[in-house]
C-alpha positions as CSV (number, residue, x, y, z in Angstrom):
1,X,-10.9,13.7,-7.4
2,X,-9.8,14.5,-3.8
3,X,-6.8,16.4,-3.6
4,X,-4.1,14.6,-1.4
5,X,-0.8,14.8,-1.1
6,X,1.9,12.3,-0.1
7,X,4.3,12.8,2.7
8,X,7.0,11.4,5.1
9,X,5.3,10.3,8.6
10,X,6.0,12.1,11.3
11,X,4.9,11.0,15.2
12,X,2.4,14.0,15.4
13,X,0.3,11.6,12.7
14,X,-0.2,8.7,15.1
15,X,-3.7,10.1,16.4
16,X,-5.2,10.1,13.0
17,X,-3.7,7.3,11.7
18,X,-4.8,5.3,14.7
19,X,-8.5,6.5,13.8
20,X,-8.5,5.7,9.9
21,X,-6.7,2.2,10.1
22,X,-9.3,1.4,13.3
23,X,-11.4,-0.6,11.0
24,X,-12.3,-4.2,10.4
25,X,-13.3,-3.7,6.5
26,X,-9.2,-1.9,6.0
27,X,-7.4,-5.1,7.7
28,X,-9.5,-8.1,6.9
29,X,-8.1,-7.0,3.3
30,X,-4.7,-7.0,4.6
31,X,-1.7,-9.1,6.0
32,X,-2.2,-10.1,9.2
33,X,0.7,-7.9,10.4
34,X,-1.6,-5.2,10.2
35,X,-3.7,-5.3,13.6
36,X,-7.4,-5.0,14.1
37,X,-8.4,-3.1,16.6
38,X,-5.7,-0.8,15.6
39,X,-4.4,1.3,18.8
40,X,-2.9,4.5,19.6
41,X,0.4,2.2,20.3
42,X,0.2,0.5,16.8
43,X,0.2,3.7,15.0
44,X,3.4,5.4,17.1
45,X,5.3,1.8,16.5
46,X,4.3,1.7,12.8
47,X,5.4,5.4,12.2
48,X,8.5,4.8,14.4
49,X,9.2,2.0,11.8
50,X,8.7,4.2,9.1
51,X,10.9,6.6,10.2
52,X,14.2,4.2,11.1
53,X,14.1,2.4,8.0
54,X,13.5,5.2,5.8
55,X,16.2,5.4,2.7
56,X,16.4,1.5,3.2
57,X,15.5,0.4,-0.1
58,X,12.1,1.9,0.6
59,X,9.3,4.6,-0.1
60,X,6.6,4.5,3.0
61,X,4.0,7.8,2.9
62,X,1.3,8.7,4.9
63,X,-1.6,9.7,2.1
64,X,-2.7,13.0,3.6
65,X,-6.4,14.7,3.0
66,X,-7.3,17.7,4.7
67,X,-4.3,18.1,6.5
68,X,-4.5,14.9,8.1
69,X,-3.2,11.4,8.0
70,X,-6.0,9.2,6.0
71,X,-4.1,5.9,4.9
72,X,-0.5,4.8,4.0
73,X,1.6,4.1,1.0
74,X,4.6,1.6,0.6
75,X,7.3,0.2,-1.5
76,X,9.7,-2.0,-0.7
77,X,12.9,-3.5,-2.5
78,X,12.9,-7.0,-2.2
79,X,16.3,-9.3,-1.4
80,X,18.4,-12.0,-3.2
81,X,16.5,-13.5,-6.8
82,X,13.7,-11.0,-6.3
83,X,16.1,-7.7,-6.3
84,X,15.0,-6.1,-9.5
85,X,11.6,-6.5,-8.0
86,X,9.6,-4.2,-4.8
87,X,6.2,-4.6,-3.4
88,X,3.9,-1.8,-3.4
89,X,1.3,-2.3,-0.3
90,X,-1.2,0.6,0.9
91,X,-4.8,1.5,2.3
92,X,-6.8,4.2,2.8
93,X,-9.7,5.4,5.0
94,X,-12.8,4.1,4.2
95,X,-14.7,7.6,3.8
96,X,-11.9,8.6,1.4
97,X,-12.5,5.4,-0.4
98,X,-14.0,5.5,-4.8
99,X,-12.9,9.3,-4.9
100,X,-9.6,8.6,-6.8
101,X,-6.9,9.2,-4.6
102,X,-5.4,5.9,-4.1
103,X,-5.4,5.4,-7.8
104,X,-3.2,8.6,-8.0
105,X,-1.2,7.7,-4.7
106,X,-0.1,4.4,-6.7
107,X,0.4,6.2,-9.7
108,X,2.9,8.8,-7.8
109,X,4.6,6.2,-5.8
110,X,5.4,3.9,-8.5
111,X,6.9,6.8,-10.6
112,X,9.5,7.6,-7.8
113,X,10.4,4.0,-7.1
114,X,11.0,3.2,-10.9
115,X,13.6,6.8,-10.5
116,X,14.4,6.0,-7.7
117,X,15.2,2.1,-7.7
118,X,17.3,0.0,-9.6
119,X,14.0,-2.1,-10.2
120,X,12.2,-3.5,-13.3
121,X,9.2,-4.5,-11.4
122,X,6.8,-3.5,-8.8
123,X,4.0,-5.7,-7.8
124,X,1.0,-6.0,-5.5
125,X,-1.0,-9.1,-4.3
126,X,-4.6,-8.2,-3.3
127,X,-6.9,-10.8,-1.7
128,X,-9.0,-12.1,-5.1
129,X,-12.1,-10.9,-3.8
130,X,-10.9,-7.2,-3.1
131,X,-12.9,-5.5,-6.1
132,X,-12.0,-2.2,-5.0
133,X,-7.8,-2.6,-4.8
134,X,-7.9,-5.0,-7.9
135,X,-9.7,-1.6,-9.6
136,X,-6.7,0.5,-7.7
137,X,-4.2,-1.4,-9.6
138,X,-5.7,-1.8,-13.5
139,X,-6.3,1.9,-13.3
140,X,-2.8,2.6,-12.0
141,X,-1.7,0.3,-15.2
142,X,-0.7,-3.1,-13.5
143,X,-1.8,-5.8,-15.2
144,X,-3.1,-9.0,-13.5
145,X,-0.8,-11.6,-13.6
146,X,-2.5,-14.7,-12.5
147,X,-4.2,-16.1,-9.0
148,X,-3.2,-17.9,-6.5
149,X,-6.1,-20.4,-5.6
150,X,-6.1,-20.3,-1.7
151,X,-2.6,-18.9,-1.2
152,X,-4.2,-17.1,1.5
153,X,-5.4,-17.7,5.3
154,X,-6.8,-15.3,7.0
155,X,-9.2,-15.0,9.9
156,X,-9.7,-19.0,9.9
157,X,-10.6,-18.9,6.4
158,X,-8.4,-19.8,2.6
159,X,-8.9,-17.0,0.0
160,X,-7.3,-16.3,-3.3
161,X,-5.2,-13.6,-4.1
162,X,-3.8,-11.9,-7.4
163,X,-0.4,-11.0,-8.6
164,X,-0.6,-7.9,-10.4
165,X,2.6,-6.1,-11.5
166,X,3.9,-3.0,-13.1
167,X,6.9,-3.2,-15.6
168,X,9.2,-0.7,-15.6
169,X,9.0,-0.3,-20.0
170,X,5.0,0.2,-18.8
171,X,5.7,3.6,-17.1
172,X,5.4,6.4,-19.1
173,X,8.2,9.0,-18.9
């Protein structure tokens, strides 16, 4: 494995981060929040974002290889019925990509929302057809939960996703 570490974003990452999330095969996997072409100005507001809402019931990271800013890691509380429950959302670099890090980078983050959290749950809902984050996930320990049949449109097109979740009792202390 690749070492990494995770880290608070700071502005001096918007240059790199712009470069590694400037890539159609990243966000056609992704909400459609996440732009593509992704631009020097997306980068600053996204890590400008990061840094106001940060202790506000959530965990973002820039995944860091080499000393610089390779992908991004987040966990967020979610509101009313769905309290006891936060979404865990990421990417990473594609030439970083099936070396182990992002499987790790779940692992750690998870860990500190479950101490960090009043949660019992933490999920993630990868597009059906996303081999590689579905992989992320069951080795991380979430188990699949079901699919959505076309719950998703995205670039003029329906697709599947997956509900995968990790239970707090599933973490190991």
């Amino acid at each position: 494995m690749v070492d990494f570490k995770l880290r608070e974003w700071n502005i001096q990452d918007a240059g790199t981060l712009a470069q590694a999330a400037n890539n159609p095969k990243i966000a056609k996997n992704l909400r459609n929040v996440f732009p593509n072409p992704y631009t020097l100005d997306d980068a600053v507001w996204f890590i400008n974002d990061c840094i106001s809402h940060a202790g506000e019931k959530q965990i973002n990271y820039a995944i860091v290889v080499d000393g610089q800013a390779a992908g991004s890691i987040g966990i967020s509380v979610k509101e009313d019925v769905y309290e006891k429950s936060a979404e865990l959302g990421y990417w990473l670099a594609e030439e970083h990509w099936r070396k182990g890090i992002m499987s790790n980078a779940v692992q750690m983050v998870c860990k500190e929302a479950f101490e960090t959290f009043d949660i019992v749950r933490i999920f993630a809902e990868p597009f059906a057809d996303n081999a590689g984050s579905r992989a992320v996930l069951e080795k991380a320990g979430f188990r699949c939960e079901g699919t959505m049949q076309n719950g998703i449109f995205k670039n003029g097109q329906l697709h599947s996703y997956c509900m995968y979740a990790l239970l707090r009792e599933g973490v190991a202390g």
